[in-house]
C-alpha positions in Angstrom: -26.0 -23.9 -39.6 -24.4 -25.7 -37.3 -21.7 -27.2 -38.7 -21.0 -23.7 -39.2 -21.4 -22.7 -36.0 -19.2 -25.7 -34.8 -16.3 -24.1 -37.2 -16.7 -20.8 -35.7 -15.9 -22.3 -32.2 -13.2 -24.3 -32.6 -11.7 -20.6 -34.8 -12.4 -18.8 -31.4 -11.5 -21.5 -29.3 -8.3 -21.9 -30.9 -7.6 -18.6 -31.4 -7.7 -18.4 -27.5 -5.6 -21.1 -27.2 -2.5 -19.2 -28.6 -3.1 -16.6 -26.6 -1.0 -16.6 -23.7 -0.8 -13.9 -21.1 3.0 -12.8 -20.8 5.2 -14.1 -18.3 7.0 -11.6 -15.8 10.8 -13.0 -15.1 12.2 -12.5 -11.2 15.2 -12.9 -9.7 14.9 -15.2 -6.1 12.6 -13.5 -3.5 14.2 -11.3 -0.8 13.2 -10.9 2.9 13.9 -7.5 4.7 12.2 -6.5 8.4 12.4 -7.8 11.8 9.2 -9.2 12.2 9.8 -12.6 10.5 12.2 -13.3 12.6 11.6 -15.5 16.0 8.1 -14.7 15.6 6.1 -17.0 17.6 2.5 -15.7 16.1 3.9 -17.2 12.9 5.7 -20.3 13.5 7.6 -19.8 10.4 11.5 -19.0 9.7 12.0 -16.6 7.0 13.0 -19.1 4.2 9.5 -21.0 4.8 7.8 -17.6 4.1 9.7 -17.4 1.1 8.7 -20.5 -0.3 5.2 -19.9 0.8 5.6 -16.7 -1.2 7.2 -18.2 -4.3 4.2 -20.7 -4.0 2.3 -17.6 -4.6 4.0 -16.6 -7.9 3.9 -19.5 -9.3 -0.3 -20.6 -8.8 -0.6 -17.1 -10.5 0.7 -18.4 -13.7 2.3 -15.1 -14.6 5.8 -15.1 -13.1 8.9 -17.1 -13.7 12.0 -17.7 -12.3 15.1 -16.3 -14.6 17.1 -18.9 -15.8 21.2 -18.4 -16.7 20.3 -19.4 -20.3 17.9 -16.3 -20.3 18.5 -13.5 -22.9 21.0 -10.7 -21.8 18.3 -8.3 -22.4 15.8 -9.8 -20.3 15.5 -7.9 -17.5 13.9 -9.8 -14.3 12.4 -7.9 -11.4 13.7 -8.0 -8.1 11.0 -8.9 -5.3 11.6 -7.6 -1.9 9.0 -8.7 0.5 8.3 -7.4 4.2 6.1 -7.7 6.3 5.7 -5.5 8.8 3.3 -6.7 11.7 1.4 -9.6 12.1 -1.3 -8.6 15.8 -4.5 -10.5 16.7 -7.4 -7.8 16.7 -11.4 -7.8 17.9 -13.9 -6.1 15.5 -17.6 -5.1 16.5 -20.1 -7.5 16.5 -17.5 -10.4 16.2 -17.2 -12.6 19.4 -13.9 -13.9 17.7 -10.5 -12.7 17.6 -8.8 -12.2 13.6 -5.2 -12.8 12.6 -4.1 -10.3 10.7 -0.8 -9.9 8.1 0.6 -6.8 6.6 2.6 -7.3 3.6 4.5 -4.9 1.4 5.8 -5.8 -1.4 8.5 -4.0 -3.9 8.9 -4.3 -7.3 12.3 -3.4 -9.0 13.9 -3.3 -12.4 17.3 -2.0 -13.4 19.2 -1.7 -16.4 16.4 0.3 -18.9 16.7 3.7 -19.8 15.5 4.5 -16.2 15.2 2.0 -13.2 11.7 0.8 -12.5 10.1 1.0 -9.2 6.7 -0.2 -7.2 5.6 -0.6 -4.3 2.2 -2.3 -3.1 1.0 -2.9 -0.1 -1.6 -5.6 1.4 -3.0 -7.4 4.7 -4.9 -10.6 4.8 -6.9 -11.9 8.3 -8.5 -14.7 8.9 -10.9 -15.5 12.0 -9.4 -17.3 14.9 -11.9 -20.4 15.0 -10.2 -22.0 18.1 -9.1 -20.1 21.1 -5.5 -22.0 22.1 -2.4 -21.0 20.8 -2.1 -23.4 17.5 -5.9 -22.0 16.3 -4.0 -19.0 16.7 -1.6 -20.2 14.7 -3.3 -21.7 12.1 -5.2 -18.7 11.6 -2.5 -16.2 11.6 -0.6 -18.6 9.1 -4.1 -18.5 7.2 -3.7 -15.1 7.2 -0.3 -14.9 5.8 -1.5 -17.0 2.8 -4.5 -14.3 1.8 -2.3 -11.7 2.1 0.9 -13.0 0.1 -1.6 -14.2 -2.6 -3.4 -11.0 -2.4 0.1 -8.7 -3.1 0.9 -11.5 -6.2 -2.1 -10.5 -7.7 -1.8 -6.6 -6.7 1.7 -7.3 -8.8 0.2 -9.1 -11.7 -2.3 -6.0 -12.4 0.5 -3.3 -12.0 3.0 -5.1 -14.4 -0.4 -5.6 -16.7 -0.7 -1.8 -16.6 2.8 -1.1 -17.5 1.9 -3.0 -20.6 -1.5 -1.4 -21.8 -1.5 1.5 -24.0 -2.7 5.4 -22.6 -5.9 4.8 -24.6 -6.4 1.2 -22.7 -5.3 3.1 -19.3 -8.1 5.9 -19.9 -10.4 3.2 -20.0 -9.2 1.6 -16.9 -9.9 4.8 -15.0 -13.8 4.1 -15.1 -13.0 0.0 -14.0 -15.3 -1.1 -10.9 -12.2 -2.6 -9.1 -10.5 0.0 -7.7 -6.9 -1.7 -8.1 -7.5 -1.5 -11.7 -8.3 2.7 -11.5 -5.1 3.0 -9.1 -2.9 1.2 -11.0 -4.1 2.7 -14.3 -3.8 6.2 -12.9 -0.5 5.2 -11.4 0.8 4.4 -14.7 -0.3 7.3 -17.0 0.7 10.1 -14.0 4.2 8.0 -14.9 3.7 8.5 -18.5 2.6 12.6 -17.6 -0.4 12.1 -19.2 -3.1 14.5 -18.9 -5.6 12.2 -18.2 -3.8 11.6 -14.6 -3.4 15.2 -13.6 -6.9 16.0 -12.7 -7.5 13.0 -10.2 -4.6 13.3 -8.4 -5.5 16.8 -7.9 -9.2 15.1 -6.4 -7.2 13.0 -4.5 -5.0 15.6 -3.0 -7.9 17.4 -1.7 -9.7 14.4 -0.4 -6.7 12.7 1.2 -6.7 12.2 5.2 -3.1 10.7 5.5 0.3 12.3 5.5 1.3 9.6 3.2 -0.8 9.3 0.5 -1.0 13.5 0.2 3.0 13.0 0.3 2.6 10.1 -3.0 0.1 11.9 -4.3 2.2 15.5 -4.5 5.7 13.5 -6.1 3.6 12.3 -8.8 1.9 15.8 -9.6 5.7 17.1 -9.1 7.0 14.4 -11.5 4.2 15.3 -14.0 5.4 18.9 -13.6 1.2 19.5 -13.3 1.2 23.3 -12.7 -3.0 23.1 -12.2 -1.5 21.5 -9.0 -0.3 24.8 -7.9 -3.1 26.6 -6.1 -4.4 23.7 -4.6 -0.7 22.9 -3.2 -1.1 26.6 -1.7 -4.2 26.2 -0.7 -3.3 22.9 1.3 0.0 24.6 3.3 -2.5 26.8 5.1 -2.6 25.7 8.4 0.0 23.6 8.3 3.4 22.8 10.5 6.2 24.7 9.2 8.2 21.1 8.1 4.8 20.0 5.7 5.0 23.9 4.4 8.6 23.7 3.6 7.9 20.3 1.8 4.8 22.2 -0.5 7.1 25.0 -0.9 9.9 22.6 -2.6 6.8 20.5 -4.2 5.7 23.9 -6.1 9.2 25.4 -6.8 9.9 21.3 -8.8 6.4 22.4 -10.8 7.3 25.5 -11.3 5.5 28.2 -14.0 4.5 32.0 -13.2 2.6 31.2 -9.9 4.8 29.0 -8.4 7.4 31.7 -8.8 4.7 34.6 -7.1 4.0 32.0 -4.6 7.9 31.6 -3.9 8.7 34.9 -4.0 6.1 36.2 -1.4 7.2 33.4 1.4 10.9 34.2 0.6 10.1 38.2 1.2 7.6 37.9 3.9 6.4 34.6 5.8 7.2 34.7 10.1 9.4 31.8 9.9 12.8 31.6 8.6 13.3 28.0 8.2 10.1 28.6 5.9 11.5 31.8 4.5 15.3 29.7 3.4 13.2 26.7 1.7 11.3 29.5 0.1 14.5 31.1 -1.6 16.6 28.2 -2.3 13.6 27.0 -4.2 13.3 30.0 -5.5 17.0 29.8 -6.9 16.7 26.1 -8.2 14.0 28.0 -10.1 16.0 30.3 -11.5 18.9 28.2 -12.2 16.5 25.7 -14.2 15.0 28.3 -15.7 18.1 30.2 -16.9 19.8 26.6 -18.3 17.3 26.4 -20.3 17.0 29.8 -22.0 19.8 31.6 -23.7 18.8 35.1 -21.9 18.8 34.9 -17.9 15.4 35.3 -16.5 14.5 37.7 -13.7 12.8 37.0 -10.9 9.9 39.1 -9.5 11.7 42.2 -7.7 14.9 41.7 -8.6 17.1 44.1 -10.0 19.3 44.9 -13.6 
């Protein structure tokens, strides 16, 4: 038996062996935002960030650099990094100060049948263990590391994503890690899958932040998801008039019989006008979409032979 089991091994052990994960090409790190510049917290010009960053890309063994004797249809991604504050904070409990390090971090690719676009976001601390200005130093730079390593990774699992089939992306959406459920659902609400429609919907309810009910609303409008519909209504209750204008022009993109209701009776009959133009002018675009696409021109609720 265990010769046998010896045999099986080296099978699986060589079988891993030839298994490589793929390898992402990128084009030379960019640099955009002011803070990296004369920033004293840091201690770093720009170019040493990028190379700390690079550093990054390569210990994670999944990006390379694209080389001019590359394949014409390769298509590299473009990494724009920023980061946009670094500050020196207190937290309860904690008789030390923490360096902390936003990051964003955007992924592009051009040249496909559509361009490609991410964005991921990320902030890394690290205590203060000496109180003079180079433990401040050393820890904000400390803190520069987590986060850069932490948006590599953050990369690594959304260009893994883009590669997994919907069936494999289903299955992601019950992962423990919660980067693996948002990038997952980030990718099938890209694909329009059904799967995607339902939690972004949750999410849209649960959401406490102008931006993530403004992401989660362009993907349910790029999934044309009209279940979205009467919660989008529901949510404009209450709102400023510029945040209703925006739902109204979410749910005229969705479109589909109560969108068109919906449309209709804030074009007729809401108290502001500025709500009362977006209201028709969506209402029109859905016309006019609706009308390209059908032989016979549609009618809208109210209107006239």
């Amino acid at each position: 038996m265990k010769p046998v089991l010896l045999l099986a091994s080296c099978v699986v052990l060589l079988g891993a062996c030839r298994w490589q994960a793929p390898r992402y090409p990128v084009e030379p790190v960019e640099l955009s935002g002011a803070t990296l510049k004369d920033n004293a917290l840091l201690g770093l010009a720009p170019e040493g960030v990028a190379t700390l960053f690079s550093a990054a890309l390569k210990d994670s063994g999944r990006f390379e650099q694209k080389g001019e004797d590359a394949p014409r249809e390769e298509r590299p991604w473009r990494l724009t990094l920023e980061v946009p504050f670094t500050r020196e904070v207190l937290k309860d409990g904690d008789p030390r100060s923490f360096a902390e390090v936003g990051a964003n971090l955007v992924l592009e690719r051009f040249g496909g049948r559509l361009p490609q676009r991410y964005e991921l976001v990320g902030l890394g601390e690290a205590p203060v263990e000496e109180d003079s200005p180079g433990g401040r130093q050393k820890a904000m730079r400390e803190a520069l590391a987590n986060v850069l390593h932490q948006v590599t990774e953050s990369a690594v699992m959304q260009l893994t994503a883009l590669d997994r089939t919907d069936d494999e992306l289903v299955q992601d959406l019950k992962a423990s890690d919660a980067r693996v459920r948002e990038f997952g659902l980030r990718t099938l609400a890209e694909r329009q899958h059904p799967s995607a429609a339902p939690l972004l919907i949750e999410r849209l309810k649960e959401a406490t932040d102008a931006e993530t009910v403004r992401k989660t609303m362009g993907s349910l409008v790029e999934m044309k998801a009209r279940v979205a519909v009467p919660v989008l209504i529901d949510l404009a209750r209450g709102r400023d008039l510029s945040f209703v204008q925006e739902i109204v022009f979410a749910v005229g993109e969705i479109g589909g019989p109560e969108a068109e209701a919906y449309l209709y009776t804030m074009a007729q009959g809401h108290d502001a006008p500025a709500v009362q133009a977006a209201a028709q002018q969506a209402l029109d675009t859905l016309y006019a979409s609706r009308k390209q696409h059908s032989p016979l021109e549609a009618r809208g609720p109210g209107r006239a032979d």
